[in-house]
C-alpha positions in Angstrom: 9.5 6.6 7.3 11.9 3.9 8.0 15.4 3.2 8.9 16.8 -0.2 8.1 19.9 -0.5 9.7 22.6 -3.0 9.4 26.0 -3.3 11.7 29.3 -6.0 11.1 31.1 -5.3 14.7 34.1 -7.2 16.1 32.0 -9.7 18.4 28.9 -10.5 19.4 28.7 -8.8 23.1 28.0 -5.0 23.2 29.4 -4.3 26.6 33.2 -5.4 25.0 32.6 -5.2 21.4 32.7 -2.3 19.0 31.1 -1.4 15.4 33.2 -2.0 12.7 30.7 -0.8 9.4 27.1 0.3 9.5 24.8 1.0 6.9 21.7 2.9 7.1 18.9 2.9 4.3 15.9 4.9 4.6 12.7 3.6 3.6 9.3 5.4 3.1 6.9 2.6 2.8 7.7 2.1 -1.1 11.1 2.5 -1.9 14.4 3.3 -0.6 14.8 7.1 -0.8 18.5 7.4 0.4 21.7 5.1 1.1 23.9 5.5 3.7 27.3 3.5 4.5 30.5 3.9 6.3 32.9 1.7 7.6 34.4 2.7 11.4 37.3 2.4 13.0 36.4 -0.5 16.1 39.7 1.3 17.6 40.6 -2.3 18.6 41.8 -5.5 16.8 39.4 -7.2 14.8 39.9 -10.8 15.4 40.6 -13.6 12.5 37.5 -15.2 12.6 35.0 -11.8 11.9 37.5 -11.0 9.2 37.0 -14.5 7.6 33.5 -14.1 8.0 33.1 -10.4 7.1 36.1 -9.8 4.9 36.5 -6.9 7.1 40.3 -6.3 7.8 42.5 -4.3 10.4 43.6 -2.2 7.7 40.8 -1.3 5.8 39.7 0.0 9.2 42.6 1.5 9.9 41.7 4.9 8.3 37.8 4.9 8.3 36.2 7.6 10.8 36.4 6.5 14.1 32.4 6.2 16.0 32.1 9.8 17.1 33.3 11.1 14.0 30.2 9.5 12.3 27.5 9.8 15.4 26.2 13.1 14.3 25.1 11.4 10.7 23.4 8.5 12.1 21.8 10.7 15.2 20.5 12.7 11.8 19.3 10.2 9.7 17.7 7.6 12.4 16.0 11.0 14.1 11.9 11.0 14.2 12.1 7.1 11.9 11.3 3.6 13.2 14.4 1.7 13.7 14.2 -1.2 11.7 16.8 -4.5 11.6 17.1 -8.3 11.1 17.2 -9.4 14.7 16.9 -5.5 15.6 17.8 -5.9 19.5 21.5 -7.0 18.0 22.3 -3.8 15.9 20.1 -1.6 18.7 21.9 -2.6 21.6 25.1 -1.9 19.9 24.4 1.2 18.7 23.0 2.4 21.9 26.3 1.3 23.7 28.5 3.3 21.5 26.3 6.7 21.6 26.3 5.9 26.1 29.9 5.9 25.4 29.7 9.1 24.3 27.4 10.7 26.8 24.2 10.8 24.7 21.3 7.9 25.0 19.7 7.0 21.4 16.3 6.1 21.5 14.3 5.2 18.7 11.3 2.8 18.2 12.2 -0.8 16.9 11.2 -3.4 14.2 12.7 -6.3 14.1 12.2 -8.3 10.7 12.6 -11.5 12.3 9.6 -11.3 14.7 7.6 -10.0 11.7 8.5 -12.8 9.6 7.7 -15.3 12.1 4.4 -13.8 12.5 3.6 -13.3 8.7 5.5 -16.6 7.2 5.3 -18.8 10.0 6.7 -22.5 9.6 10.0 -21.4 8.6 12.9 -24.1 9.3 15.2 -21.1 9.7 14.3 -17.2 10.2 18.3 -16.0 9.7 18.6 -13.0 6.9 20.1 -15.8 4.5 17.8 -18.3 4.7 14.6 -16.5 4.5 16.5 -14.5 1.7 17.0 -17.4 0.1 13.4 -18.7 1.1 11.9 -15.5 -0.4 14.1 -15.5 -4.1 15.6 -11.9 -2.4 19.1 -12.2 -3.9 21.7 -10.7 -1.4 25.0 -8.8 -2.8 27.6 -8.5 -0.2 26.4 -11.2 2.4 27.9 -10.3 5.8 28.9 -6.5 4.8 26.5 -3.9 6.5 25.3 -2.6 3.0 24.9 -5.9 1.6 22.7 -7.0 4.8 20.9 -3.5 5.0 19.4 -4.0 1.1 18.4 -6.9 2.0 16.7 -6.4 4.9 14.9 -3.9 2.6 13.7 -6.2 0.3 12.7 -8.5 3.2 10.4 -5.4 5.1 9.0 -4.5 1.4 8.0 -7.8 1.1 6.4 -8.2 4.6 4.9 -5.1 4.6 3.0 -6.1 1.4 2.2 -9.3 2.6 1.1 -8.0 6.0 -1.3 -5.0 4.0 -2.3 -7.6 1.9 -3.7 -10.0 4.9 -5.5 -7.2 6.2 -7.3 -6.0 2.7 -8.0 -9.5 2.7 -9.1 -10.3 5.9 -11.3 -7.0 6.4 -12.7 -7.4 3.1 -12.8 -10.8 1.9 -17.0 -10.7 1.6 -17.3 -7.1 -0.2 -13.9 -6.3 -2.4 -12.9 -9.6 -3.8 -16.5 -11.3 -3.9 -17.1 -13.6 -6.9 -13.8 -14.3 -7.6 -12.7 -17.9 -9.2 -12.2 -20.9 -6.5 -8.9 -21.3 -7.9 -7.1 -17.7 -8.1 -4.8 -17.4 -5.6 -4.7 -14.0 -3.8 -1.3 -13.9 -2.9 -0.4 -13.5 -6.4 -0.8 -9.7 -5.8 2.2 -9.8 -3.7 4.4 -10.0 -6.7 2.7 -6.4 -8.4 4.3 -3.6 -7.7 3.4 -0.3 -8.0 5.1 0.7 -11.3 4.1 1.8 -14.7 3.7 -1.4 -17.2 1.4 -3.8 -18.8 -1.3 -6.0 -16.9 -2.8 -9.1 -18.6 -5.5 -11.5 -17.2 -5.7 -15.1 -17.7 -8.5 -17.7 -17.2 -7.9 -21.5 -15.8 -7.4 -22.5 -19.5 -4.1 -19.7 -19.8 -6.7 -17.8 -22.3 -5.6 -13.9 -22.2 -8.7 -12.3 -21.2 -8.7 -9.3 -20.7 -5.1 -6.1 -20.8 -4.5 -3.3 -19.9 -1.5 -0.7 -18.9 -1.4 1.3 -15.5 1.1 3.8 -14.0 0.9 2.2 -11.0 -0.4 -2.0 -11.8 -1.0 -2.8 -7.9 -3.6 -0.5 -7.3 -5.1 -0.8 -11.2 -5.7 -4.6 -10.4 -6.8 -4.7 -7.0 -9.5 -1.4 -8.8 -10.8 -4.9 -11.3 -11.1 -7.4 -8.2 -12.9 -5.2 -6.4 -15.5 -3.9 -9.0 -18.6 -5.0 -8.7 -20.2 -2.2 -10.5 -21.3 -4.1 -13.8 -22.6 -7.6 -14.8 -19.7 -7.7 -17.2 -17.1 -6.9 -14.2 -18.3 -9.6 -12.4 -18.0 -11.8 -15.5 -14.7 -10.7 -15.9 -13.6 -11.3 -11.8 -15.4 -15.0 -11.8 -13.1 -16.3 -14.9 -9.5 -14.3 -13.6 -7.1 -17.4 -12.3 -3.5 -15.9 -13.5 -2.2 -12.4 -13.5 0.4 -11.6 -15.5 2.6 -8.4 -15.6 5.3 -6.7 -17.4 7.3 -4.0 -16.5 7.9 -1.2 -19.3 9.2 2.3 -16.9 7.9 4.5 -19.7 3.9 5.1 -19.8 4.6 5.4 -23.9 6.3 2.2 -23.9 2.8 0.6 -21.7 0.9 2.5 -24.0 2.3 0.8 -27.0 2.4 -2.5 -25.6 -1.0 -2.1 -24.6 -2.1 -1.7 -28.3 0.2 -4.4 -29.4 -1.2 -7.2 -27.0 -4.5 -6.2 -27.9 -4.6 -6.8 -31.7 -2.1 -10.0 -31.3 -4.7 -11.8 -28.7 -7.8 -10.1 -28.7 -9.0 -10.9 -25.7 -13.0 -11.6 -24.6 -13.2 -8.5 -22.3 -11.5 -6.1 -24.2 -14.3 -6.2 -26.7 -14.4 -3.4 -28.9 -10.4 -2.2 -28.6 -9.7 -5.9 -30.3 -9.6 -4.0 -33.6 -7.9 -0.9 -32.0 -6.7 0.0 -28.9 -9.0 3.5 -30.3 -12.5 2.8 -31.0 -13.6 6.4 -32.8 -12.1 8.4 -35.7 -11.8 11.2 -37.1 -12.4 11.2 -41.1 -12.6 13.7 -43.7 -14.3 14.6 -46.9 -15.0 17.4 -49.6 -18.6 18.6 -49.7 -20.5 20.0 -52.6 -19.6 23.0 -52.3 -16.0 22.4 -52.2 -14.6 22.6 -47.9 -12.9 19.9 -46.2 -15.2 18.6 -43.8 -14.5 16.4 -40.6 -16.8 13.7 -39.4 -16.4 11.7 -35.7 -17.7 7.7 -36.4 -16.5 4.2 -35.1 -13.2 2.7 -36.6 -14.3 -0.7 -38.6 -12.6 -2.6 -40.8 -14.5 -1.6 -43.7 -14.1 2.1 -42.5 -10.4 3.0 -43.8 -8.1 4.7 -42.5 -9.0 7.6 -40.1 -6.7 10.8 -39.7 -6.5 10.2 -36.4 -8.2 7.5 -33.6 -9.6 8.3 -30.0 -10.6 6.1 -27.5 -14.2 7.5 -27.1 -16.9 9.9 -28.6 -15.9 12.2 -25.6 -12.4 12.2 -26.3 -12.8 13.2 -29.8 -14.9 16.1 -29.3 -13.0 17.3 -26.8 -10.0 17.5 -29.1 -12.0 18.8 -32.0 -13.2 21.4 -30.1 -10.0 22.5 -29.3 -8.7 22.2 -32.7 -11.9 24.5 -34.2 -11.4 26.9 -31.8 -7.3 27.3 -32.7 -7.7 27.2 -36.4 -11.0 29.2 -36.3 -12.6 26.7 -38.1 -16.3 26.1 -38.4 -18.3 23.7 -36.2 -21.0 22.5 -38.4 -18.0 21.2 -41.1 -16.1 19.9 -38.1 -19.1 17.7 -37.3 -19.9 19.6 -33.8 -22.8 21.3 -34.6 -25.9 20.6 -36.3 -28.2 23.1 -37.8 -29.7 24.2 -41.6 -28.1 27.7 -41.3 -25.1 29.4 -39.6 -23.2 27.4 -36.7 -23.2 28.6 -33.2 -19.7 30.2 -33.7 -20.1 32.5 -36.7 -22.3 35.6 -35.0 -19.6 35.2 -32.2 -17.1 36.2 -35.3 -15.4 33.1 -34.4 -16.1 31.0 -37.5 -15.3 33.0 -40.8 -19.0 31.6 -42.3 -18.0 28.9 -44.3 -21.0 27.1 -43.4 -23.0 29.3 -45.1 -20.3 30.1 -47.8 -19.6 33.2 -47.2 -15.5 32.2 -46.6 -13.7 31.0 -49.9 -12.7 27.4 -49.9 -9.3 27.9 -50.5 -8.4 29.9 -47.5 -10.6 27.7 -45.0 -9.1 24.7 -46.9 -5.4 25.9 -46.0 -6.4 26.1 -42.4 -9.0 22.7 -42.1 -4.9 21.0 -43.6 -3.3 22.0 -40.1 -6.0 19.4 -38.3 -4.5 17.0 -40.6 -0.9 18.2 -39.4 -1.9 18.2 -36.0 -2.1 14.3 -36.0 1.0 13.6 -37.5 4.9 13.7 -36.5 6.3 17.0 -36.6 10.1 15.2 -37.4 10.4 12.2 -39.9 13.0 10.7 -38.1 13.7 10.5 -34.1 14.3 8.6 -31.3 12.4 9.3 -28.1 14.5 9.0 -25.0 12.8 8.0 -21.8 13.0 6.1 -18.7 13.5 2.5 -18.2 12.3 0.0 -16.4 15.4 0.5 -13.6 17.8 3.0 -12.8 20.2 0.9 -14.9 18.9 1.8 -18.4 16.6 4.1 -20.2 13.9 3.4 -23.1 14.1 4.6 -26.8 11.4 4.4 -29.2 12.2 4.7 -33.0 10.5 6.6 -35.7 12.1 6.7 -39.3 10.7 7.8 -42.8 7.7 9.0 -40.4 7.2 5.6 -39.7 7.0 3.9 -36.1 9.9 0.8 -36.2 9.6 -0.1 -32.6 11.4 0.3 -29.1 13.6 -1.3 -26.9 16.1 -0.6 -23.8 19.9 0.6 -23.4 22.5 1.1 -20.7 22.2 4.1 -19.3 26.6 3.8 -19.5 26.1 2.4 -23.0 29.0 3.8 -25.7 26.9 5.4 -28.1 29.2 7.2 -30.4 26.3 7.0 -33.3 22.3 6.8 -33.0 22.9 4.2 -35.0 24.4 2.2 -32.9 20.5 2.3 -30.5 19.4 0.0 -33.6 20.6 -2.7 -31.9 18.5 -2.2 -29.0 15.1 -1.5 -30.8 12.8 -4.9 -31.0 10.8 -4.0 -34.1 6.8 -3.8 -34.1 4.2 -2.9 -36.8 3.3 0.1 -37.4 -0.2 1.4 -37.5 -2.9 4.2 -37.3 -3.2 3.5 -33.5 0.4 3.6 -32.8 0.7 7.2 -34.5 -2.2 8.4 -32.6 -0.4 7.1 -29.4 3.1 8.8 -30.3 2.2 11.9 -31.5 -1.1 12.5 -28.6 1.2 11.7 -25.8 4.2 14.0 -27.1 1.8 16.8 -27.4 0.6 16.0 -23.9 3.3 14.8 -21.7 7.4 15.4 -21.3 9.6 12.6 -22.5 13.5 13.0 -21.3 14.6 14.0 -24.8 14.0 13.6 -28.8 16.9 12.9 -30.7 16.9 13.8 -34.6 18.8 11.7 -37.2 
């Protein structure tokens, strides 16, 4: 864990000068977890020149805490973390002097982002937080005001820490994890994906998608594709990767759905059999002779219809039709799980009612083989599904109406909704398909969403 500090003070000398604001961000190798900032009273004039350069004046000072009143907090939140600053022996040295004046000697390990720049982007014409900032595309809010500084100082260390744990994946591993890859792809292109839940999408030195796919975390599902070498078709795939593209969606649903989208609109080379659908197997039904709805697991084709339901694999559609036989007591031979000329395996254990060797009336296993069909669609007709965004700034709604998918979108999390009408105008629209209500209704029956809203 890191602390990424940042001071404004009333001069540059230590020994004379005091702290006038400090901020304190902690930092666990990922994100920020907490914020921390407070201005102080210096407890001596603040001359004209760090108030034009700060915007810092006497009298906003006047009434902040004074040093001691604020010691205990930073003594707390600095405690057992490396002490991390832009030109770190500055804010350090300070910081040290005013706890000496109070009788108690801070130590804490330092970074210093400036050294660590120098060593990881060396050739710089300037190393100041601005420059590099400005180097780097790292906007800075608040230049010159400790919180300002301190967030971007942040962004700086996130950035050199990826950069310097990229270098090192690289260096240690450049003949085993990223063998075979093209001449032309640049590796530090994996500096700009973060570890966030979206949509990946690989393209060849012609800008051909080929090959997407959606992750919870994209860094590490990427850097899983460079460094398989498990298959000749992953090494196919790894010798024609030039670009990587990403997209940020928050939501896993939202990834999910985007995931299918991209799919069918480019149909890209390695995604082979999910260029029809994003779900390769179906479930289908049909009457037999003797009158019971039966189930049957087979690939989705065009020429196939529509299914009741899609999985992504033989496995996963067993799986969930076992599960479904065993809740409904239905019976495996007419559920496609079982193949035999007489009784299934579950009717001596009393747990199929014998339909497969029609001793159960059709109409009452019929009434229960109809809740499989229910099982696969939208318990509502019309909702929104409220979930995160791709920020802390908004949140993501998805839109089903007349038991139809319409599409999703973002919103201000301070938006004015008086009406869920008014989300409308936030909703991008999308077509609606087989796949997309196998998504929807699988992962609300699997995973919490922040909240449905009826309409």
């Amino acid at each position: 864990m890191y602390a990424i500090v940042d001071i404004e003070t009333t001069g540059s000398s230590p020994h004379t000068e005091k702290i006038t604001e400090i901020a304190i961000l902690l930092y666990d190798g990922e994100k920020v977890v907490k914020e921390y900032s407070t201005l102080i009273n210096p407890e001596k004039e603040i001359p004209f020149y760090i108030t034009s350069l700060t915007g810092i004046t006497n009298e906003m000072v006047a009434t902040a805490p004074k040093f001691y009143e604020v010691a205990k907090e930073i003594v707390e939140l600095t405690d057992g973390r490396i002490f991390v600053a832009h030109n770190a022996s500055f804010d350090y040295s300070f910081i040290k002097s005013e706890f000496k004046q109070l009788g108690y000697e801070f130590k804490r390990h330092q970074l210093c982002t400036v050294r660590l720049s120098r060593k990881l982007i060396p050739g710089l014409r300037s190393y100041s937080l601005g420059k590099i900032c400005n180097e780097l595309n790292i906007y800075i809010q608040n230049r010159h005001r400790a919180a300002g500084d301190a967030l971007a100082t942040a962004r700086l260390f996130d950035y050199l820490i990826r950069l310097e744990k990229s270098n090192k994946l690289f260096e240690e591993n450049e003949e085993t994890l990223f063998r075979g890859l093209h001449p032309d792809f640049n590796k530090k292109q994996l500096l700009s994906i973060p570890e966030e839940t979206g949509v990946y999408y690989f393209l060849d030195d012609h800008n051909n998608v080929i090959y997407i796919g959606k992750s919870r975390n994209l860094h590490k599902r990427v850097l899983s594709h460079l460094s398989n070498n498990s298959s000749q078709r992953a090494l196919q795939m790894k010798e024609s990767i030039v670009t990587i593209g990403i997209e940020i969606t928050g939501s896993e649903l939202i990834a999910l759905l985007k995931e299918s989208d991209e799919i069918k609109k480019h149909k890209p080379l390695y995604n082979r059999s999910q260029r029809w659908s994003v779900f390769t197997y179906g479930l289908y039904s049909y009457t037999n002779t003797n009158g019971y709805t039966c189930f049957k697991i087979d690939k989705n084709t065009e020429k196939s219809g529509l299914p009741i339901t899609s999985f992504r694999s033989v496995r996963e559609a067993r799986e969930e039709m076992h599960r479904q036989v065993k809740i409904n007591h239905l019976c495996q031979k007419l559920s496609g799980l079982y193949d035999a000329a007489g009784a299934c395996f579950y009717y001596p254990l009393n747990e199929c009612k014998g339909a497969c060797i029609q001793k159960e009336d059709t109409l009452s296993y019929n009434q229960r083989a109809q809740r499989i069909f229910n099982a696969f669609h939208y318990e509502r007709q019309n909702f929104f599904i409220i979930d995160k965004g791709r920020n802390n700034e908004e949140k993501s709604a998805v839109k089903i109406e007349n038991g139809r998918f319409i599409g999703f979108g973002y919103f201000p999390v301070d938006a004015d909704l008086r009406y869920l009408s008014e989300l409308d105008e936030y909703i991008q629209h999308y077509k609606d398909n087989r796949d997309v209500q196998r998504i929807i209704v699988s992962y609300l029956r699997k995973k919490k969403v922040e909240k449905i809203l009826k309409f």
